[in-house]
C-alpha positions in Angstrom: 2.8 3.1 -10.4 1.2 -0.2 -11.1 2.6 -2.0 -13.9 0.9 -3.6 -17.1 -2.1 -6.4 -16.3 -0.5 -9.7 -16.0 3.1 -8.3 -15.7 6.0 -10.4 -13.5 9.2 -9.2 -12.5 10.1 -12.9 -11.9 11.6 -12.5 -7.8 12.3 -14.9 -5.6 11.4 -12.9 -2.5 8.3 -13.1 -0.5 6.6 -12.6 2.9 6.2 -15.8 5.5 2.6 -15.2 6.4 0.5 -17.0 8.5 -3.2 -17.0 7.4 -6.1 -17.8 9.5 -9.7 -16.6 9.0 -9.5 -13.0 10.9 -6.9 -11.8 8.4 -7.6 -13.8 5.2 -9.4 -11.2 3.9 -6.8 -8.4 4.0 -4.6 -10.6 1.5 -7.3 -11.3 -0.2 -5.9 -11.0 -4.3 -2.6 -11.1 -3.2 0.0 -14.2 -4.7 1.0 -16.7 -3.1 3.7 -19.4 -4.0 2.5 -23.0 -3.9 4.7 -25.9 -4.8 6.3 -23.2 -7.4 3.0 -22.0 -9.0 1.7 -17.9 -7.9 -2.0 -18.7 -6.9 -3.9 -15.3 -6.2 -6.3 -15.5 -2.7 -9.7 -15.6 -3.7 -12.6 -16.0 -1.1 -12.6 -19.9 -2.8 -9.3 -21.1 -1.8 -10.1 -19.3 2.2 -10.4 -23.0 3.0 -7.7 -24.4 1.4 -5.4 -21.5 2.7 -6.6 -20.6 6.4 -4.9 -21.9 8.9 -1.7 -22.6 7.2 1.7 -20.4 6.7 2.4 -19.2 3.0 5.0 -17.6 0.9 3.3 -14.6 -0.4 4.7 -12.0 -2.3 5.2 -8.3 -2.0 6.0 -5.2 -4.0 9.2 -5.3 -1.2 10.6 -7.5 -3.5 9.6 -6.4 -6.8 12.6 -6.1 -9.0 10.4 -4.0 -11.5 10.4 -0.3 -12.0 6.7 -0.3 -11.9 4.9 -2.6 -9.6 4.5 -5.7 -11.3 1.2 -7.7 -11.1 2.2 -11.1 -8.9 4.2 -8.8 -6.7 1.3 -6.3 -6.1 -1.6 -8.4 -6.4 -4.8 -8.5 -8.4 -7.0 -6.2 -6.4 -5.8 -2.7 -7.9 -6.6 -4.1 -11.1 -10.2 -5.1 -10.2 -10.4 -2.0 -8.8 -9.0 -0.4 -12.2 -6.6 2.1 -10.3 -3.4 2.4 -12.4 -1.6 5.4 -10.4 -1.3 3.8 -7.2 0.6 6.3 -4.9 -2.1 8.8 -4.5 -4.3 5.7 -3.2 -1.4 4.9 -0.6 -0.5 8.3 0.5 -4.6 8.5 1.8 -4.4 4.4 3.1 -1.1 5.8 5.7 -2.5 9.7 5.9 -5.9 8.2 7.5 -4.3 5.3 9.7 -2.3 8.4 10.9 -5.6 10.3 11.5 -6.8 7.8 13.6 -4.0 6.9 15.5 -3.8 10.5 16.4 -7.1 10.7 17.3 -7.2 7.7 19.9 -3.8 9.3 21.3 -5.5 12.5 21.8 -8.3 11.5 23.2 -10.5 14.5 24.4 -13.6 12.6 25.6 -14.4 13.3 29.4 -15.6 10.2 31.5 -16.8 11.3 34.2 -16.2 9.8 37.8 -18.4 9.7 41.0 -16.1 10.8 43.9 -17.2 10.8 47.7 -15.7 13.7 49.2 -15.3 12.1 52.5 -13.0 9.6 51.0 -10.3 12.1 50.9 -11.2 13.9 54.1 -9.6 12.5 57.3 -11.3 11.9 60.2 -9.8 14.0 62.8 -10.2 17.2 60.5 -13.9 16.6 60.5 -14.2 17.5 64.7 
């Protein structure tokens, strides 16, 4: 469960990530420390940010009994979802889906095969 707006559980843990513009947007709202100050990732500061390696932090490290906000980022609360674990439980049950579904991959591709290929020569007198 997400904490209270604007909560901090005041950890010192974070995540070494390395930003660059394919995966920017995935941390998008997430915190960042910069020279001691949490800065949340807005598409503004993709410039500033991309391309470089950041201390971000992470509800691995929240010390909180709820997720606080600058471990969990701002983007549940734009979003206005309080009662996060039913939203995560459906983020893992559909990467499972489709991991399942490009293991088990029923598609037929279809092949051209030349039967004499496999026939040898001295069975053809």
């Amino acid at each position: 469960m997400a904490d209270v707006e604007g909560s901090e559980c005041g950890t010192n843990g974070t995540s070494t990530v390395k930003l660059d513009d394919k995966n920017y947007n995935k941390y998008r709202y997430r915190f960042i420390v910069d020279n001691g100050e949490l800065v949340s990732l807005t598409k503004d500061l993709k410039k500033k940010y991309s391309g470089k390696t950041v201390q971000m932090r992470s509800p691995l490290y929240c010390r909180s009994t709820q997720l606080c906000h600058h471990c969990l980022g701002d983007m549940v609360y734009r979003l206005q979802i309080r009662n996060i674990g039913l939203h995560i439980a459906r983020i893992s049950s559909s990467i499972m889906g489709k991991s399942m579904k490009a293991f088990h991959n029923m598609a037929v591709t279809p092949k051209e095969y030349d039967l004499l290929d496999y026939i040898e020569e001295d069975k053809l007198s």
